[in-house]
Predicted model as a PDB file, atoms N, CA, C, CB and O in Angstrom, pLDDT in the B-factor column:
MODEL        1                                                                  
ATOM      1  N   UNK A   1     -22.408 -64.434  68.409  1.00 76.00           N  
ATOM      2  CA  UNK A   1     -20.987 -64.606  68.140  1.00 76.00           C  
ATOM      3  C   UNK A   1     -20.789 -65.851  67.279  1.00 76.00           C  
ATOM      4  CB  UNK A   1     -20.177 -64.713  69.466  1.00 76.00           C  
ATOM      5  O   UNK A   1     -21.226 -66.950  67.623  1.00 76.00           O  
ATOM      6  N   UNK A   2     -20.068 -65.626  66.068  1.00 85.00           N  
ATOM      7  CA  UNK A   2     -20.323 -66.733  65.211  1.00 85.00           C  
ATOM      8  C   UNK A   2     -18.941 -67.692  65.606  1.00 85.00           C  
ATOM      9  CB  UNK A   2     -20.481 -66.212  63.476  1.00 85.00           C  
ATOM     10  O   UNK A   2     -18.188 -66.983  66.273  1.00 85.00           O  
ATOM     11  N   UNK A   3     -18.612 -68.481  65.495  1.00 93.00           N  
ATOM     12  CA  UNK A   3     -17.518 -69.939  65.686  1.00 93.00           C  
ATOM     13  C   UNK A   3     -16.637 -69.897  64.826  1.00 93.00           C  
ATOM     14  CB  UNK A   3     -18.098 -71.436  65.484  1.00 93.00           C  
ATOM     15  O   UNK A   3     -16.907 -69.976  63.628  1.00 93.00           O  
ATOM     16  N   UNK A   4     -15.227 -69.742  65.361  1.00 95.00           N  
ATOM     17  CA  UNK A   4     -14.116 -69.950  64.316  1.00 95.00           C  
ATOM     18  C   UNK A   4     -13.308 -70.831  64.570  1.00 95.00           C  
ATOM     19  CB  UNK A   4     -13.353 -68.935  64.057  1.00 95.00           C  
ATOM     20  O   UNK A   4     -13.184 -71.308  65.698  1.00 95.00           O  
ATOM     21  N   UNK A   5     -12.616 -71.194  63.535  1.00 96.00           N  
ATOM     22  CA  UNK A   5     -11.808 -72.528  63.310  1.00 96.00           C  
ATOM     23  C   UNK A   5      -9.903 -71.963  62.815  1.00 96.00           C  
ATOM     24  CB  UNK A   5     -12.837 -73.575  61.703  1.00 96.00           C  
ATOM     25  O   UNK A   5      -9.705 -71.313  61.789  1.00 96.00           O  
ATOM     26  N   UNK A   6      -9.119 -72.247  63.462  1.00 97.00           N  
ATOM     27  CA  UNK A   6      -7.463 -71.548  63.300  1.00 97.00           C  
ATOM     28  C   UNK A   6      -7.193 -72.474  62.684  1.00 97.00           C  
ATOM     29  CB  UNK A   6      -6.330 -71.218  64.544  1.00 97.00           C  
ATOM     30  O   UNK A   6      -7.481 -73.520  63.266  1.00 97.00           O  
ATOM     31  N   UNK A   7      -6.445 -72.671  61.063  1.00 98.00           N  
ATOM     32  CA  UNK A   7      -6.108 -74.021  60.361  1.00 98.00           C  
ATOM     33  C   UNK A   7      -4.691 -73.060  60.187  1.00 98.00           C  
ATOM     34  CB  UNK A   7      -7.212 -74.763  58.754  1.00 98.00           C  
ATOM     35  O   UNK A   7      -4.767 -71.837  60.305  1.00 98.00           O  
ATOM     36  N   UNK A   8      -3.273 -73.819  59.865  1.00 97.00           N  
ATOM     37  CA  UNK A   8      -1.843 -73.687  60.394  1.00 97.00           C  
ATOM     38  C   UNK A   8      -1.480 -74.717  59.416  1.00 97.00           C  
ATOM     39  CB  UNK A   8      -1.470 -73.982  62.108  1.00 97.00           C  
ATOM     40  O   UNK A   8      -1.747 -75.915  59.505  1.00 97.00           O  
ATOM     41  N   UNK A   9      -0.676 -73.971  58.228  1.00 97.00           N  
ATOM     42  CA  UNK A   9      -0.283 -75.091  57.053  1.00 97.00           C  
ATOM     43  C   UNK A   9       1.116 -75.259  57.797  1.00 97.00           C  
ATOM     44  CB  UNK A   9      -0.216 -74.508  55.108  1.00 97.00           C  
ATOM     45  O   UNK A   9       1.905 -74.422  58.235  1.00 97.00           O  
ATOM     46  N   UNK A  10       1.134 -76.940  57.773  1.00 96.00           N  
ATOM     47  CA  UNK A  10       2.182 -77.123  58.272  1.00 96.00           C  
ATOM     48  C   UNK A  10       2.755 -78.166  57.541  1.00 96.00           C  
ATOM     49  CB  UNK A  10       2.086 -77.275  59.526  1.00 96.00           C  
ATOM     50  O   UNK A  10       3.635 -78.776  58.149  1.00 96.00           O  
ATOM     51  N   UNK A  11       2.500 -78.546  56.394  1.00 96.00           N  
ATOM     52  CA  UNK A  11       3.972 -78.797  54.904  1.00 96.00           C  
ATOM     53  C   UNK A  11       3.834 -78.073  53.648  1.00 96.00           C  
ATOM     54  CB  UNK A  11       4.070 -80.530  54.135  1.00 96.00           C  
ATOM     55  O   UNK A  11       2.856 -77.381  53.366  1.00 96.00           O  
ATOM     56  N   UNK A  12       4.548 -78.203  53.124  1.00 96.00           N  
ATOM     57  CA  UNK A  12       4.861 -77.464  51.865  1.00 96.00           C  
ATOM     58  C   UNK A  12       4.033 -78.114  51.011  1.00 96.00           C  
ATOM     59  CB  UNK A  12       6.331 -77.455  51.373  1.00 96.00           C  
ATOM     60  O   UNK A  12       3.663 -79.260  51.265  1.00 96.00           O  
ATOM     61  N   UNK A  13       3.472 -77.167  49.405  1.00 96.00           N  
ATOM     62  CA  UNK A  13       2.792 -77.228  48.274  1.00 96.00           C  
ATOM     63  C   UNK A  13       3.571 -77.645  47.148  1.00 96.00           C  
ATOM     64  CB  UNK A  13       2.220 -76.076  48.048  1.00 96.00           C  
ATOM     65  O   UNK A  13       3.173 -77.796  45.993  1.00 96.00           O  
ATOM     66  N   UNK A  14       4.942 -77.847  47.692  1.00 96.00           N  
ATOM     67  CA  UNK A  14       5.484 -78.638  45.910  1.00 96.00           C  
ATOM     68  C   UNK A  14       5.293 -79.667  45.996  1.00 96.00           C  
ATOM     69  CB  UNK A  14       7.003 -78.703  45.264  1.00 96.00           C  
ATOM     70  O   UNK A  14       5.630 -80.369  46.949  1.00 96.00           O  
ATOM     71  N   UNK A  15       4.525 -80.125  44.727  1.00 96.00           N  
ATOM     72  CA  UNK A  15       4.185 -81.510  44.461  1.00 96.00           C  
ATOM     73  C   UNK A  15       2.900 -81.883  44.621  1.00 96.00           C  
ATOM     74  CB  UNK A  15       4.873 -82.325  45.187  1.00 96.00           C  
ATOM     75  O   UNK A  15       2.575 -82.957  44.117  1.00 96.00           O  
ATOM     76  N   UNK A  16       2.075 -81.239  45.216  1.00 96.00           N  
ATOM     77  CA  UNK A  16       0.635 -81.746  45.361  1.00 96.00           C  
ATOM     78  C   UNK A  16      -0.300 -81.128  43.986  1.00 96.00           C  
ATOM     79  CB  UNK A  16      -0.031 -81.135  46.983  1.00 96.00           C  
ATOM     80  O   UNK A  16       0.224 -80.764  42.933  1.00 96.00           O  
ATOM     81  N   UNK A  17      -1.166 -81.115  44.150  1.00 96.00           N  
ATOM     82  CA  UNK A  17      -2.179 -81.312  43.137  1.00 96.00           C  
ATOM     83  C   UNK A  17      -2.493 -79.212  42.850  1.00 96.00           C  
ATOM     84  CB  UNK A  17      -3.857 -82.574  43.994  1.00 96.00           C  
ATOM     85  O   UNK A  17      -2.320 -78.442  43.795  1.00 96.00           O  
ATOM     86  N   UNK A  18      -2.830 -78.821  41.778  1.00 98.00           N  
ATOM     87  CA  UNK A  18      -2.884 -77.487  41.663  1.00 98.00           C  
ATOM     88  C   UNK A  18      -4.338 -76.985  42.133  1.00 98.00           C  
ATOM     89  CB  UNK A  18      -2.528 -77.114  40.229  1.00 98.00           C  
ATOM     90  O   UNK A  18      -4.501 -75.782  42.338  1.00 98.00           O  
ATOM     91  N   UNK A  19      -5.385 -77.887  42.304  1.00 97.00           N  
ATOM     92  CA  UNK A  19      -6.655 -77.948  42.766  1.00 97.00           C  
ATOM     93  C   UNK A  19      -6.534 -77.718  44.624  1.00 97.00           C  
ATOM     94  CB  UNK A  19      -7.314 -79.515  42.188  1.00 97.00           C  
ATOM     95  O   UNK A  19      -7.088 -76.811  45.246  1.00 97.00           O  
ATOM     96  N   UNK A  20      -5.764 -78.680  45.148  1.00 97.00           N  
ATOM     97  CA  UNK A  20      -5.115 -78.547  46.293  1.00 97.00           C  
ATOM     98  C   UNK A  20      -4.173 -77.070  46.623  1.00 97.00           C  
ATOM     99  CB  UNK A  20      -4.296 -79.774  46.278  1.00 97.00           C  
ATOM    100  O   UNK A  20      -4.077 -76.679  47.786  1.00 97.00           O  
ATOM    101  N   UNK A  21      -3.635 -76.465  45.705  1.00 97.00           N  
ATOM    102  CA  UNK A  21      -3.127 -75.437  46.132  1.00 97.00           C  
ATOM    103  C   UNK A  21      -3.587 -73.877  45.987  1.00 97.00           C  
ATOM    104  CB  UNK A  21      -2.115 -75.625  45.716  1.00 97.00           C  
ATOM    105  O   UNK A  21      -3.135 -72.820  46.426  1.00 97.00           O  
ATOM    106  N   UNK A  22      -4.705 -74.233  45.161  1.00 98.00           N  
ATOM    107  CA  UNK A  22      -5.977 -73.361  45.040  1.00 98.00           C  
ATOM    108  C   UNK A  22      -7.175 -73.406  46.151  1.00 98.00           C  
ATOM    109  CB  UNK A  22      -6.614 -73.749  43.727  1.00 98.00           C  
ATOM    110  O   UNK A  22      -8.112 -72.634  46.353  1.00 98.00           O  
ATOM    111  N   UNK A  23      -6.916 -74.185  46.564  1.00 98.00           N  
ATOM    112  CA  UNK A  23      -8.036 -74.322  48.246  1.00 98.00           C  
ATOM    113  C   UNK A  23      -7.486 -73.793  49.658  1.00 98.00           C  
ATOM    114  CB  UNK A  23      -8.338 -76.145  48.739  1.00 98.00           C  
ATOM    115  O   UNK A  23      -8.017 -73.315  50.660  1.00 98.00           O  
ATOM    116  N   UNK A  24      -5.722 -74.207  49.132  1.00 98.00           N  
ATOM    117  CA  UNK A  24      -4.630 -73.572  50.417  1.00 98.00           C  
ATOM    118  C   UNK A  24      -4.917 -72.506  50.625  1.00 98.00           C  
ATOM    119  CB  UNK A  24      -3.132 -73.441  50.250  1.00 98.00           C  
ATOM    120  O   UNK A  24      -5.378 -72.108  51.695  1.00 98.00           O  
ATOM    121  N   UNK A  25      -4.638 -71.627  49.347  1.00 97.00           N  
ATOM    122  CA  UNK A  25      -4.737 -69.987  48.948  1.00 97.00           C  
ATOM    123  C   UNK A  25      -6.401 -69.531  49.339  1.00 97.00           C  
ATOM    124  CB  UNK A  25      -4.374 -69.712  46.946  1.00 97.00           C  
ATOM    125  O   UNK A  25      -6.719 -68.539  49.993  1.00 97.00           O  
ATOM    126  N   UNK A  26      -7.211 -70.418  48.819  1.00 97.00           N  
ATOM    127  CA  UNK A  26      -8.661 -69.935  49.009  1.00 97.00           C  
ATOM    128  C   UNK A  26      -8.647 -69.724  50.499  1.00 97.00           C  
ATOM    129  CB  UNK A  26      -9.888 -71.035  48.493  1.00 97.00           C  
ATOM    130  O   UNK A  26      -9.227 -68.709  50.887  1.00 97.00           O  
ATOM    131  N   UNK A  27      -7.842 -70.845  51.807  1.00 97.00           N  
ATOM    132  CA  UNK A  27      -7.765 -70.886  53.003  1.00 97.00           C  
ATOM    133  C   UNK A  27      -7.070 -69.728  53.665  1.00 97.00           C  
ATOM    134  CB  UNK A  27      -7.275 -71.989  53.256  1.00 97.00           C  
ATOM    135  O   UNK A  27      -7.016 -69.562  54.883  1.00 97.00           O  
ATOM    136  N   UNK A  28      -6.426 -68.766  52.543  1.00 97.00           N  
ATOM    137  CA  UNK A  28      -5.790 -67.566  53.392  1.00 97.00           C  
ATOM    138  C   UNK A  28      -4.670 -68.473  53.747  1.00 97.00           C  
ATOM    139  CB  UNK A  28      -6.731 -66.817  54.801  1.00 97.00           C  
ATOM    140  O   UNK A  28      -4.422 -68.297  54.940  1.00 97.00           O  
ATOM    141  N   UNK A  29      -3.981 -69.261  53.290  1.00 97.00           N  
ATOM    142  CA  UNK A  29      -2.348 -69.286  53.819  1.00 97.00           C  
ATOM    143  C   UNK A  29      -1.477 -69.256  52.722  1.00 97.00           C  
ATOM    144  CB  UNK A  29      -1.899 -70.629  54.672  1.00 97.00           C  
ATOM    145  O   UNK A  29      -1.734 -69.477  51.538  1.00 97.00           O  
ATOM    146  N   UNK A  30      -0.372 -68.946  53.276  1.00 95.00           N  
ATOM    147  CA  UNK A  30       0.389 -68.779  52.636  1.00 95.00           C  
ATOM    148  C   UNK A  30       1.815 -69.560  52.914  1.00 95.00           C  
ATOM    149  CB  UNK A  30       0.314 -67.606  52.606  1.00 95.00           C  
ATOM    150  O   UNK A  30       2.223 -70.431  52.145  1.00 95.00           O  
ATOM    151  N   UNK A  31       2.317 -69.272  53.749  1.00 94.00           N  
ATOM    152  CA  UNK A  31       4.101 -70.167  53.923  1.00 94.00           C  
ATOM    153  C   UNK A  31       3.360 -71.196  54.952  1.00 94.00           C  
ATOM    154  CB  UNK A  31       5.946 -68.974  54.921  1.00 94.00           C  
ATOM    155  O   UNK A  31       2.322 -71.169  55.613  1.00 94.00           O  
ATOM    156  N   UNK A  32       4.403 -72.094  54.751  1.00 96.00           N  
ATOM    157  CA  UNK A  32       4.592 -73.244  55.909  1.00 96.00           C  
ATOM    158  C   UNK A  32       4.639 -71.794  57.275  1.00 96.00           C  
ATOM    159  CB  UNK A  32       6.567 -74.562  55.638  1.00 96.00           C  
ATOM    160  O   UNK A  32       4.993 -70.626  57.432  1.00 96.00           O  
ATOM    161  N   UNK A  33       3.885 -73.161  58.104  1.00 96.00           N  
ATOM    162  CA  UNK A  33       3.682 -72.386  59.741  1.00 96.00           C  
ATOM    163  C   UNK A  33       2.572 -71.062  59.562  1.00 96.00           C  
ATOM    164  CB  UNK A  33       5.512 -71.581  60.424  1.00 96.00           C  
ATOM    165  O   UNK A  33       2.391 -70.371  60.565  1.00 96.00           O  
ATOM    166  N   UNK A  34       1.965 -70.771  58.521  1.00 97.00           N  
ATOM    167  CA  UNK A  34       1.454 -69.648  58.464  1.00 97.00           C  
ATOM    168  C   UNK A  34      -0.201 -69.567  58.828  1.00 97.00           C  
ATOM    169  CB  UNK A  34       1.819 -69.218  57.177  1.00 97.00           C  
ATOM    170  O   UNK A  34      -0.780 -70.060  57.860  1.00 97.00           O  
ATOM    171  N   UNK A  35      -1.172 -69.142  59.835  1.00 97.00           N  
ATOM    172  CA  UNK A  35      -2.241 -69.290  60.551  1.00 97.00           C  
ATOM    173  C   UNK A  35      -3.328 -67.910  59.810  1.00 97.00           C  
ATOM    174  CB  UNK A  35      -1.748 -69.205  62.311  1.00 97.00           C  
ATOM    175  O   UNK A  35      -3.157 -66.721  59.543  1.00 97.00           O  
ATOM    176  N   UNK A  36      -4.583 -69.003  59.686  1.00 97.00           N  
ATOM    177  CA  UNK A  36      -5.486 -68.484  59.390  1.00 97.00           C  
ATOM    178  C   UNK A  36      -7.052 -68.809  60.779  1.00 97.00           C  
ATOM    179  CB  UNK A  36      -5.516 -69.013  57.826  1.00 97.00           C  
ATOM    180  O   UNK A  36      -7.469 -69.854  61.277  1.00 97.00           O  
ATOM    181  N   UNK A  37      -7.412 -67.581  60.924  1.00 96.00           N  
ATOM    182  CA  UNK A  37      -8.372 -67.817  61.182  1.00 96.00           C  
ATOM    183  C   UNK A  37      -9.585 -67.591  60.306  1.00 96.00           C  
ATOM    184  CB  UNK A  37      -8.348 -67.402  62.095  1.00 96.00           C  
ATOM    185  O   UNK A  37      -9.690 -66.584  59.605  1.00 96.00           O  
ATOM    186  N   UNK A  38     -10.524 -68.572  60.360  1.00 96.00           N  
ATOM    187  CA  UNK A  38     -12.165 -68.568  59.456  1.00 96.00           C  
ATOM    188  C   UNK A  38     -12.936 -68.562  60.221  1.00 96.00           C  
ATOM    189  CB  UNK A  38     -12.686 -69.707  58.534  1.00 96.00           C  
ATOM    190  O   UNK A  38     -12.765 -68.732  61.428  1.00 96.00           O  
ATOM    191  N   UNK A  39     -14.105 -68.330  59.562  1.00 96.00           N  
ATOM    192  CA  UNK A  39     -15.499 -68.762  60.576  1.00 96.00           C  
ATOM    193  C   UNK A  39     -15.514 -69.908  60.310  1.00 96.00           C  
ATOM    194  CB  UNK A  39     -17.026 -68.164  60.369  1.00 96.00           C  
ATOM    195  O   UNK A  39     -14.778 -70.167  59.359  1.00 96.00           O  
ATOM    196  N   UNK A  40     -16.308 -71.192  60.948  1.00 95.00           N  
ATOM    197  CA  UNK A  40     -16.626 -72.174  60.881  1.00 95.00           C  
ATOM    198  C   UNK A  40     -17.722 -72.641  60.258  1.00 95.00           C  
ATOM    199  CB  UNK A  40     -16.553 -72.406  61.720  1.00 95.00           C  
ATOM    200  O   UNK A  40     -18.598 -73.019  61.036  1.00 95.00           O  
ATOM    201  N   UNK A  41     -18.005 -72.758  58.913  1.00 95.00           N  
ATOM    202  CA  UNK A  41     -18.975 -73.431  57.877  1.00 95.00           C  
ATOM    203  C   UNK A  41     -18.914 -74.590  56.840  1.00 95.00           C  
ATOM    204  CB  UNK A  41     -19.264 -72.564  57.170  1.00 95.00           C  
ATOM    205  O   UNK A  41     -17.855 -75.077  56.441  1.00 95.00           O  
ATOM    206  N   UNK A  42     -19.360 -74.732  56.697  1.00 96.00           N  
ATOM    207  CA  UNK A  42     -19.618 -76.260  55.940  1.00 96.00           C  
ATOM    208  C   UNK A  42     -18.745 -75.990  55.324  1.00 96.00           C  
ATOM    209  CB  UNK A  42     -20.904 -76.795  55.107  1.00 96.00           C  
ATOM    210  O   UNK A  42     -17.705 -76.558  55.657  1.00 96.00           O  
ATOM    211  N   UNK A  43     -18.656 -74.965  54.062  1.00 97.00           N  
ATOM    212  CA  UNK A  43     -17.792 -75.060  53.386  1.00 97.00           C  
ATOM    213  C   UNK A  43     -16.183 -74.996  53.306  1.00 97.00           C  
ATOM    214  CB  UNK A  43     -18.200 -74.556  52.924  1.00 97.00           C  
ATOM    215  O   UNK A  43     -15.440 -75.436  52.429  1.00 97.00           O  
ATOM    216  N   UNK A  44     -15.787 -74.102  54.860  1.00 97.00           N  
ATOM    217  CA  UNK A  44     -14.758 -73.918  55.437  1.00 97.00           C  
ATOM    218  C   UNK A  44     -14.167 -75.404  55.846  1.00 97.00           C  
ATOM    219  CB  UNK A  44     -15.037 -72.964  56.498  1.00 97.00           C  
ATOM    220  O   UNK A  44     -13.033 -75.850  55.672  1.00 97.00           O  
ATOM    221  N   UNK A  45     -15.118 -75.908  56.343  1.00 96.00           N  
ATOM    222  CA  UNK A  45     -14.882 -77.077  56.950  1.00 96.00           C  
ATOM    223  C   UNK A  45     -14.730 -78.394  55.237  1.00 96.00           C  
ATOM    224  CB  UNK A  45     -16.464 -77.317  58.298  1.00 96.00           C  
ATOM    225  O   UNK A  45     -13.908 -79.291  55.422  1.00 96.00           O  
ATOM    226  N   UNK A  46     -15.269 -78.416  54.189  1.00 97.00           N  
ATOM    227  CA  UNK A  46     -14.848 -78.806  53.578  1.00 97.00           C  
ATOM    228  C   UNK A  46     -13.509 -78.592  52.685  1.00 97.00           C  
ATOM    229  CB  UNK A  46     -15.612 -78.885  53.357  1.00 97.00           C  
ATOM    230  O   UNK A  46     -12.903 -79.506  52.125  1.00 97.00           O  
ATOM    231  N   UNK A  47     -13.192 -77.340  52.657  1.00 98.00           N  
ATOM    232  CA  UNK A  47     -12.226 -76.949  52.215  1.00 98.00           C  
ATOM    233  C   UNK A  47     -10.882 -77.755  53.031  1.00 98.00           C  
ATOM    234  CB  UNK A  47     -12.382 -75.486  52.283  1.00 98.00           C  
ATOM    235  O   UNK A  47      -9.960 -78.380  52.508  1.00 98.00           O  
ATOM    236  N   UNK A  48     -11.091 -77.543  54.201  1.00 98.00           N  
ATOM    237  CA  UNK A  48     -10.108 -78.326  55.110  1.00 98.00           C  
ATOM    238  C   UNK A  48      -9.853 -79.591  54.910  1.00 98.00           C  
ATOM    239  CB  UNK A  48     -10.448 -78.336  56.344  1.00 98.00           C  
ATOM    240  O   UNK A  48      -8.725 -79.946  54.566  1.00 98.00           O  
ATOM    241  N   UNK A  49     -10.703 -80.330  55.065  1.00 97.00           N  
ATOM    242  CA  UNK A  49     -11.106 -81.306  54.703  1.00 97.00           C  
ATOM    243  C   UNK A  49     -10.480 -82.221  53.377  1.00 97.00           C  
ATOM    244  CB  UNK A  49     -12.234 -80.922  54.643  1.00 97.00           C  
ATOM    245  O   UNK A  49     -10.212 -83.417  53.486  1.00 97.00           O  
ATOM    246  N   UNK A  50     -10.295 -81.411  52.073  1.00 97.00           N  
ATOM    247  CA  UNK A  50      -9.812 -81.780  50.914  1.00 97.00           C  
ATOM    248  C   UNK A  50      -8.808 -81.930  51.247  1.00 97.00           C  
ATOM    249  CB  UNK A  50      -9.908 -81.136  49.903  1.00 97.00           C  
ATOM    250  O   UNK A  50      -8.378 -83.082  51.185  1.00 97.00           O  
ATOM    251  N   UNK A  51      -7.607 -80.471  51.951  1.00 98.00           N  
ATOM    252  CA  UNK A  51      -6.272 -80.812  51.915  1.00 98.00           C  
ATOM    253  C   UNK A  51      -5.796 -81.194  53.319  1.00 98.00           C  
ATOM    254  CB  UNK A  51      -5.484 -79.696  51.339  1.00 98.00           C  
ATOM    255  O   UNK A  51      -4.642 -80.924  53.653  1.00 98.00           O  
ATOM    256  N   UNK A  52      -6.791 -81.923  54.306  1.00 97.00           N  
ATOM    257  CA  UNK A  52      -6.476 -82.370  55.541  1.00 97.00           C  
ATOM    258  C   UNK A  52      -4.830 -82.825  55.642  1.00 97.00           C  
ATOM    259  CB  UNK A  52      -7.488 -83.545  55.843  1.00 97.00           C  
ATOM    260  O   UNK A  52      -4.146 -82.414  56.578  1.00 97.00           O  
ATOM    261  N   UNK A  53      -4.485 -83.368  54.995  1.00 97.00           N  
ATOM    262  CA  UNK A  53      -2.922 -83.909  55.116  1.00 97.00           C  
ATOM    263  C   UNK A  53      -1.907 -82.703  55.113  1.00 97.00           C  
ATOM    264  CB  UNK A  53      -2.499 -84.942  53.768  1.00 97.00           C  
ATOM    265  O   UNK A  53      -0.798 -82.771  55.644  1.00 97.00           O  
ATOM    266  N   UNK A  54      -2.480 -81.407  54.353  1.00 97.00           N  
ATOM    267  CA  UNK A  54      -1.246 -80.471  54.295  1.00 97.00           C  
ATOM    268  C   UNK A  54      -1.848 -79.250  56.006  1.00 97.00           C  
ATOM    269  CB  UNK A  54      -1.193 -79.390  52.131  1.00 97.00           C  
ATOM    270  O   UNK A  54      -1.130 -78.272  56.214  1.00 97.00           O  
ATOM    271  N   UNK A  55      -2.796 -79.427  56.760  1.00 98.00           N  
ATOM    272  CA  UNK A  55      -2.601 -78.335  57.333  1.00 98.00           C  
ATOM    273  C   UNK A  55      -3.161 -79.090  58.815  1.00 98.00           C  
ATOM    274  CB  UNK A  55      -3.384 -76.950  56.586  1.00 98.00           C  
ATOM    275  O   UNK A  55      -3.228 -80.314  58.932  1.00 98.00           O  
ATOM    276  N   UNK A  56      -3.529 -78.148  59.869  1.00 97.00           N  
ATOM    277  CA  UNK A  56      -3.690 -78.761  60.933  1.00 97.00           C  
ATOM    278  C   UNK A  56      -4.676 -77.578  61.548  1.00 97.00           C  
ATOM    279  CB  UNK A  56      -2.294 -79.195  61.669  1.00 97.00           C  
ATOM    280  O   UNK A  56      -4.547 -76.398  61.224  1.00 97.00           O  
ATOM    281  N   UNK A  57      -5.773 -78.098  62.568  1.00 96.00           N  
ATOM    282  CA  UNK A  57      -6.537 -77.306  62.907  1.00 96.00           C  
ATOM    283  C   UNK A  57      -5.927 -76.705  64.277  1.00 96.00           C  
ATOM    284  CB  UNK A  57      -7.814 -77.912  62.907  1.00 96.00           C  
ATOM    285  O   UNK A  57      -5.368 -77.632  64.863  1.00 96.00           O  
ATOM    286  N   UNK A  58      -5.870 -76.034  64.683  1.00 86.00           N  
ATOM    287  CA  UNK A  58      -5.689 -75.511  65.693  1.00 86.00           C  
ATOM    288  C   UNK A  58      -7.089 -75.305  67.101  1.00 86.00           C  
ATOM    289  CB  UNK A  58      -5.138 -74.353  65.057  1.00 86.00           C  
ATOM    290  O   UNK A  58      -7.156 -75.642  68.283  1.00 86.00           O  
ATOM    291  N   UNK A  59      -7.788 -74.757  66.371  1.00 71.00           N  
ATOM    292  CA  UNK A  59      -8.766 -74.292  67.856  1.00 71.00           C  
ATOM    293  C   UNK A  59     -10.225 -75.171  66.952  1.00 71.00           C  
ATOM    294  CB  UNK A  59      -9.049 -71.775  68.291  1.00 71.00           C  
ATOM    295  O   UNK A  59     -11.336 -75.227  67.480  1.00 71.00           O  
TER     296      UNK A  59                                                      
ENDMDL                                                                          
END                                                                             
């Protein structure tokens, strides 16, 4: 059973960086409040990581 990680964008994309809102989208979200689950990998985990300030991990 592989490990997943629930990330939950919880501010808005106007104004941040277009690199940043290309990693949101890469993250599967979409609106404020809107929940993705991933598997948990390095790269998942870096992705997060970049836009740590716009989303929040959940599990």
């Amino acid at each position: 059973m592989t490990k997943t990680v629930k990330v939950t964008l919880f501010k808005g994309l106007i104004g941040t960086r277009e690199s940043h809102r290309a990693t949101v989208r890469g993250l599967g979200l979409r609106g404020i409040n809107s929940v993705s689950e991933l598997e948990d990998t390095p790269s998942v985990r870096g992705m997060i990581n970049k836009v740590s300030y716009l989303v929040k991990v959940v599990s």
